[in-house]
C-alpha positions as CSV (number, residue, x, y, z in Angstrom):
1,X,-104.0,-32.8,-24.3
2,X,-101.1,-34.8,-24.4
3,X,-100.5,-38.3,-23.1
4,X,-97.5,-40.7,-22.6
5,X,-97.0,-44.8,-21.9
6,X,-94.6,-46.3,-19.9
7,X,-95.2,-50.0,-20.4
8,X,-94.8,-52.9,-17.7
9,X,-91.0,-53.7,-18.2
10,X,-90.1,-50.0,-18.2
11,X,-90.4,-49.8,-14.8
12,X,-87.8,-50.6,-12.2
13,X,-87.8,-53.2,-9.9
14,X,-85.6,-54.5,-7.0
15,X,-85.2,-58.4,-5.9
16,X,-84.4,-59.0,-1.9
17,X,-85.8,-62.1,-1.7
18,X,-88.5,-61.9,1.3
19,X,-90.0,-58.4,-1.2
20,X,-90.2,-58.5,-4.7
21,X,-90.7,-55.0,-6.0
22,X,-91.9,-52.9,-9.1
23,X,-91.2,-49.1,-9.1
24,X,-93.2,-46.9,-11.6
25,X,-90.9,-44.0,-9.8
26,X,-87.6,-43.0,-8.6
27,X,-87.5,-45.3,-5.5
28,X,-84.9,-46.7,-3.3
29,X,-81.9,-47.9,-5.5
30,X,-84.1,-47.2,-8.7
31,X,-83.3,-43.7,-10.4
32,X,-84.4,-42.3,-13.1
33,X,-84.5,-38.8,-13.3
34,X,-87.2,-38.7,-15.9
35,X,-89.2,-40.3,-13.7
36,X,-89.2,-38.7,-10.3
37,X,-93.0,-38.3,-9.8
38,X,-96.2,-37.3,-11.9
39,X,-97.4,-33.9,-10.4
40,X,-97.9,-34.4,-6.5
41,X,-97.9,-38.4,-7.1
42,X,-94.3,-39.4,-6.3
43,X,-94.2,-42.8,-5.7
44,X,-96.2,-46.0,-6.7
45,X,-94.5,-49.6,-5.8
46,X,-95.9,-52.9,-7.0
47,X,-95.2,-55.2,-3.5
48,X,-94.9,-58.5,-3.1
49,X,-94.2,-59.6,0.6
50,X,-93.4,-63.2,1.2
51,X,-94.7,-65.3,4.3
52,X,-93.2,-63.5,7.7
53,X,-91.5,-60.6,5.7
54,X,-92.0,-56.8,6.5
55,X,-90.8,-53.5,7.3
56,X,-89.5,-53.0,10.7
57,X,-90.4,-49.4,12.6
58,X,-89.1,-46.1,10.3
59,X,-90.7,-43.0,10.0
60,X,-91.6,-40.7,7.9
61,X,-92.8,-37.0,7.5
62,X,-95.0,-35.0,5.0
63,X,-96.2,-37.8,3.1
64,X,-99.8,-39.1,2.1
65,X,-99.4,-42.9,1.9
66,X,-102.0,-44.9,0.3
67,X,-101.9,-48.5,0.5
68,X,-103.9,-51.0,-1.6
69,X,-103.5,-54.8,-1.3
70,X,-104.9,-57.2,-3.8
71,X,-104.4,-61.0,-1.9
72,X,-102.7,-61.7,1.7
73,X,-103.2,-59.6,4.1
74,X,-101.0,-56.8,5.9
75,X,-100.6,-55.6,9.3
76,X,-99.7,-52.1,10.5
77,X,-98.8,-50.3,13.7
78,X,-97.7,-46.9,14.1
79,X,-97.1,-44.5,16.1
80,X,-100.5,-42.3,16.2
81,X,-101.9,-45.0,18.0
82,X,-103.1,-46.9,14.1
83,X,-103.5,-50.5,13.5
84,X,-104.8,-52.7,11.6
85,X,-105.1,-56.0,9.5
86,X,-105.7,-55.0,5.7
87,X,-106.5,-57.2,2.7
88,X,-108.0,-57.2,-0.9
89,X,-111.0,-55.1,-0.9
90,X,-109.5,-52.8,1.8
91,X,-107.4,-49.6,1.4
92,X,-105.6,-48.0,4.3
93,X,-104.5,-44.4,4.2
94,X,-101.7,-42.7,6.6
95,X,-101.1,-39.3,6.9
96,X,-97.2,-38.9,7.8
97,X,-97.9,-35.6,8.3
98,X,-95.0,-33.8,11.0
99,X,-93.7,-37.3,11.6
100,X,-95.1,-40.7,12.3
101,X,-93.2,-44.2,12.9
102,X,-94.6,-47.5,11.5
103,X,-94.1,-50.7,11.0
104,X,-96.1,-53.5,8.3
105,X,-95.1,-57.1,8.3
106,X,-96.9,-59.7,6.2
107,X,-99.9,-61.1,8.5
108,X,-99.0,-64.5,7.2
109,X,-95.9,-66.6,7.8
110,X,-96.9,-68.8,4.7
111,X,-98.5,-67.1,2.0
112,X,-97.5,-64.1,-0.1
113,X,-99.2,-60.6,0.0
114,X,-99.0,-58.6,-2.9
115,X,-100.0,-54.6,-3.0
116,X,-100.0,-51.3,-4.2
117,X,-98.5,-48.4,-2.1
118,X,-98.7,-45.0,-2.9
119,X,-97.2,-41.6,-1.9
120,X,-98.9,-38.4,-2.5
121,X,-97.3,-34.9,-1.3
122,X,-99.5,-33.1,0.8
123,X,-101.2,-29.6,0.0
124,X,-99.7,-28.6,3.7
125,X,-96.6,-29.7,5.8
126,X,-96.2,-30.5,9.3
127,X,-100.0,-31.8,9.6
128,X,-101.1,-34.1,12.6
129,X,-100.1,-37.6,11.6
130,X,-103.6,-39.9,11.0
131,X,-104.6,-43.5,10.3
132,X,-107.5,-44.4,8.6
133,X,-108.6,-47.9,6.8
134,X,-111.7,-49.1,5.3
135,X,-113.7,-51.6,3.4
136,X,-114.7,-50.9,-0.3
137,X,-117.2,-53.6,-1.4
138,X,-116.1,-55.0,-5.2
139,X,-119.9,-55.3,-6.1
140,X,-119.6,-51.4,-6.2
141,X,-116.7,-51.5,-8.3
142,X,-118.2,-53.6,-11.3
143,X,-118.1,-52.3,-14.4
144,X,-117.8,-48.5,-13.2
145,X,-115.5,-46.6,-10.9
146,X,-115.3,-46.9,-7.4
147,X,-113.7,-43.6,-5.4
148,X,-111.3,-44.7,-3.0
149,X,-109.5,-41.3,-2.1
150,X,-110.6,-37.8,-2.2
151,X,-109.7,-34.6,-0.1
152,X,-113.6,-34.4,0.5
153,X,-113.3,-37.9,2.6
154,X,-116.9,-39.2,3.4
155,X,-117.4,-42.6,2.0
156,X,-113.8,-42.7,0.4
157,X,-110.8,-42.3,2.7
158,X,-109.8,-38.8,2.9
159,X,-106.6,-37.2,1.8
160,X,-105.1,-34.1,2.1
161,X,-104.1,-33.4,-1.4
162,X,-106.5,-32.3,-4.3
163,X,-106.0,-36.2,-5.3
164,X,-108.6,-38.8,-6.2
165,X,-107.8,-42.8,-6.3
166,X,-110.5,-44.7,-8.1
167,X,-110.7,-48.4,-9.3
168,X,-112.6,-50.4,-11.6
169,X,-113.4,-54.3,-11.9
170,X,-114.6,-55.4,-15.1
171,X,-116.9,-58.4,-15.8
172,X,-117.8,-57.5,-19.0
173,X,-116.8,-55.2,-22.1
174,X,-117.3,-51.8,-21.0
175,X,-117.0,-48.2,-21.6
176,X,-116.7,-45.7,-19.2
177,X,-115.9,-41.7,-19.0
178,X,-113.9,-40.3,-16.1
179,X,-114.2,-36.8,-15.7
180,X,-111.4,-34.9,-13.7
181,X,-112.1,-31.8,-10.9
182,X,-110.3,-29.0,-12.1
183,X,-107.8,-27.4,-14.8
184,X,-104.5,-28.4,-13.3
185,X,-105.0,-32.2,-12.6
186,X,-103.3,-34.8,-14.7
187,X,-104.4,-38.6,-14.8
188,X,-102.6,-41.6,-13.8
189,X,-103.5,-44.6,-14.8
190,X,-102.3,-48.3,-14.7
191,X,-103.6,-51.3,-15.8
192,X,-103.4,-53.9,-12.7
193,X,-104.8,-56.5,-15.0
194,X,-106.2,-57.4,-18.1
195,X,-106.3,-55.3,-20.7
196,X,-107.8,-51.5,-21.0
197,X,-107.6,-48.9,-24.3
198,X,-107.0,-45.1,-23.7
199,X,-106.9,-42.6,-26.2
200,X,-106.8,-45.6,-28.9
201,X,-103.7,-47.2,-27.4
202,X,-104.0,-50.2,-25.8
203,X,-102.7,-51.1,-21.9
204,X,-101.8,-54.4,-21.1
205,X,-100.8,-55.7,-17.5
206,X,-99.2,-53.2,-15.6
207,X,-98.6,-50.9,-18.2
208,X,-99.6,-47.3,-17.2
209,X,-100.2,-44.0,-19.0
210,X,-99.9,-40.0,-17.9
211,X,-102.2,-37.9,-19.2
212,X,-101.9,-33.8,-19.1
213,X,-104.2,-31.4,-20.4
214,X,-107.8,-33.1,-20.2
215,X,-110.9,-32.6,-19.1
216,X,-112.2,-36.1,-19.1
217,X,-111.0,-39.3,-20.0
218,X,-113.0,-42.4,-22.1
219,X,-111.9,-45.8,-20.6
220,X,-112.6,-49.0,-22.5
221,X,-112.0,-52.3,-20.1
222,X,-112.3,-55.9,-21.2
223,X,-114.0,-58.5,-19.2
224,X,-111.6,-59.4,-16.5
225,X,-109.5,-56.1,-16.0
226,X,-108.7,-54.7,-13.6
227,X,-107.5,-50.6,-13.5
228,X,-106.4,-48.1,-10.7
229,X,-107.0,-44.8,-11.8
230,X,-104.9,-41.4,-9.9
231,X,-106.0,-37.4,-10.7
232,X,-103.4,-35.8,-9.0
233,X,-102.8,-31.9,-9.2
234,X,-100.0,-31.3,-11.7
235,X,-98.1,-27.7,-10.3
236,X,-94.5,-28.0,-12.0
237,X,-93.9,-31.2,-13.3
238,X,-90.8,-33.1,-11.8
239,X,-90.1,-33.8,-15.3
């Protein structure tokens, strides 16, 4: 097994005034190219969207985009025929698939939004673009995981990538074991608040970990965390 930490201010980040932005990967402006992805998991930004801001209609193609706010509220359009107002407790999943066009704009003109989006390649290209959001309840995220994501769909959304997207809300000290689906998965996690220990090392705030080679994982959370946890199939790492 081996593991490795990229801490909170490791990551880059990107100032344009309406979006304040945290890149754990190669995005935009932002390259590193030691950081270009973790297996199929290629991008995860850390949004916040002031009052009125957004992104206008663009497209894209062949991309599994998860989206996770945490407070405020977003709204999407796109061209499958998806909309949708999202906020904390909700996750929204759009398959680009052979193309789709969207837009997301900040639902309010006064307060600020913050989120999580992810990209995940897909297993296949050129797949009919979807939309799909739902509620997750945080009473069934207490103290123990809560799947979000999985190719199986069902209760979670459903995603077409061997990928699974759990979180966890802690209220008290707490252990938990997180046990991965097959022999060429990694984990991703990061820390969205609080504080969490791994493998004996210790995660603050939005620091995150990579871990190859496992079969399962031991978690330890602190009352008040907060942690977003990614098994992603590995192939040939970007890195």
């Amino acid at each position: 097994m081996r593991y490795e930490i990229f801490r909170a201010d490791s990551r880059g980040g990107a100032d344009y005034g309406w979006l304040k932005t945290k890149y754990s990967f190669s995005f935009a402006e932002y390259y590193a190219p030691n950081r270009m992805g973790f297996g199929a998991l290629r991008v995860l930004n850390d949004d916040t969207i002031l009052g009125g801001g957004g992104f206008p209609f663009h497209s894209h193609k062949d991309m599994e985009i998860v989206t996770i706010p945490f407070s405020g509220a977003l709204e999407h359009k796109d061209t499958s025929g998806g909309s949708g107002i999202i906020k904390a407790g909700d996750v929204q999943i759009m398959s680009a698939g052979s193309g789709i066009t969207h837009s997301e704009f900040n639902h309010s003109k006064t307060e600020a939004l913050s989120l999580f989006q992810i990209w995940i390649t897909p297993e296949k290209e050129g797949l009919t673009p979807r939309y799909e959001q739902k509620i997750f309840p945080k009473e069934r995220r207490l103290n123990t995981f809560q799947l979000l994501v999985s190719p199986e769909g069902g209760e979670p959304l459903k995603i077409h990538q061997h990928a699974y997207i759990s979180i966890a809300d802690f209220d008290a000290d707490t252990h938990l074991s997180y046990n991965l689906h097959g022999k060429n998965q990694g984990l991703f996690c990061i820390n969205i608040k609080g504080e969490i220990s791994i493998l004996d090392e210790k995660l603050n705030e939005k620091d995150a970990i990579e871990i190859t080679g496992a079969s399962a994982i031991a978690l330890q959370g602190r009352a008040g965390t907060m942690a977003l946890v990614i098994e992603i199939p590995l192939g040939q790492l970007d890195r």
